[in-house]
C-alpha positions in Angstrom: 35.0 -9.9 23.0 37.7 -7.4 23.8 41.3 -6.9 22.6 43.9 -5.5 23.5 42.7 -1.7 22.9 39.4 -2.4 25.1 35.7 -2.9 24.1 34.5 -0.3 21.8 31.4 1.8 22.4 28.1 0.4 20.9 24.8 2.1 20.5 21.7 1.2 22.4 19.4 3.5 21.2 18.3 3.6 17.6 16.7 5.9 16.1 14.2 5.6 13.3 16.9 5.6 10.6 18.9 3.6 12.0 16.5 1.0 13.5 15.5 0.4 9.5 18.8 -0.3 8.6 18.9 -2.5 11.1 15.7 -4.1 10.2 17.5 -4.6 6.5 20.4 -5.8 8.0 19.0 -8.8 9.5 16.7 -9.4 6.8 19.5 -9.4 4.3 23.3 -10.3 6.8 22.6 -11.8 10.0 20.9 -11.5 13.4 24.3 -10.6 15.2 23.8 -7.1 15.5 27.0 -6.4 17.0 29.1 -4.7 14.2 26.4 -2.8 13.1 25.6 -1.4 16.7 29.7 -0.5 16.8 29.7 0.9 13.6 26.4 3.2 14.1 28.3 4.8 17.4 29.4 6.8 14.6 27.0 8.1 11.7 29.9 9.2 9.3 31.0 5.2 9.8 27.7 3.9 9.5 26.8 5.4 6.4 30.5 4.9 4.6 30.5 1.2 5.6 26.6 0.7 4.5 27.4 2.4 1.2 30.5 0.2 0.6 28.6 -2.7 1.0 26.1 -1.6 -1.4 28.7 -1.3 -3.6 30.2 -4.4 -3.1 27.4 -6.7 -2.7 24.9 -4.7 -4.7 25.0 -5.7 -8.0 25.3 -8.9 -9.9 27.8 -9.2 -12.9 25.8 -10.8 -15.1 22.8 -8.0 -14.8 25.9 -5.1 -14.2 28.8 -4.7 -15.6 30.2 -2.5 -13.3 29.7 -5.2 -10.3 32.0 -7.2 -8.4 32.5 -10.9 -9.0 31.1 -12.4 -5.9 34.2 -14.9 -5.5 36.8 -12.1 -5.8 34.7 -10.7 -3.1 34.9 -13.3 -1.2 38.4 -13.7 -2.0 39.2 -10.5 -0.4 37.0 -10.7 2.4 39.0 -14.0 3.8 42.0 -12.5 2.8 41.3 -8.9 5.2 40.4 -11.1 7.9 43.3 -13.1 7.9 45.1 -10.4 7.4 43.6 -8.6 10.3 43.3 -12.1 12.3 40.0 -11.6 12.6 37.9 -15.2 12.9 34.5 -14.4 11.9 
């Protein structure tokens, strides 16, 4: 779906790197490949956004200190995209 600033460009064509990370991203997000094929127009984007949600979604607090509590996380994630009126 567009907005008001236009579709943006989505790869077609993946590449062996980024045809696993797609194969990881369905296995462990979803089947809508849509962000990710938006995202990987861009490999500086890609691999910032992938390495976040590593980060993020990663580790487990009880196994890692350093790791996010997955309701905060998901406290912040409804609060960007209402923030951002985004409805996913």
């Amino acid at each position: 779906m567009a907005n008001e600033h236009g579709y943006l460009p989505k790869v077609t064509e993946l590449d062996d790197k980024q045809q696993r990370r797609l194969d990881t991203w369905y296995a462990k997000a979803y089947t809508d490949d849509n962000l990710f094929r938006t995202l990987a127009a861009d490999e500086t984007t890609i691999d910032l956004f992938l390495g976040w949600v590593g980060a993020v979604y990663g580790g487990h607090p009880d196994e890692d200190p350093g790791a996010l509590d997955r309701h905060m996380i998901e406290l912040c994630r409804i609060r960007m995209a209402n923030r951002n009126e985004c409805f996913h």
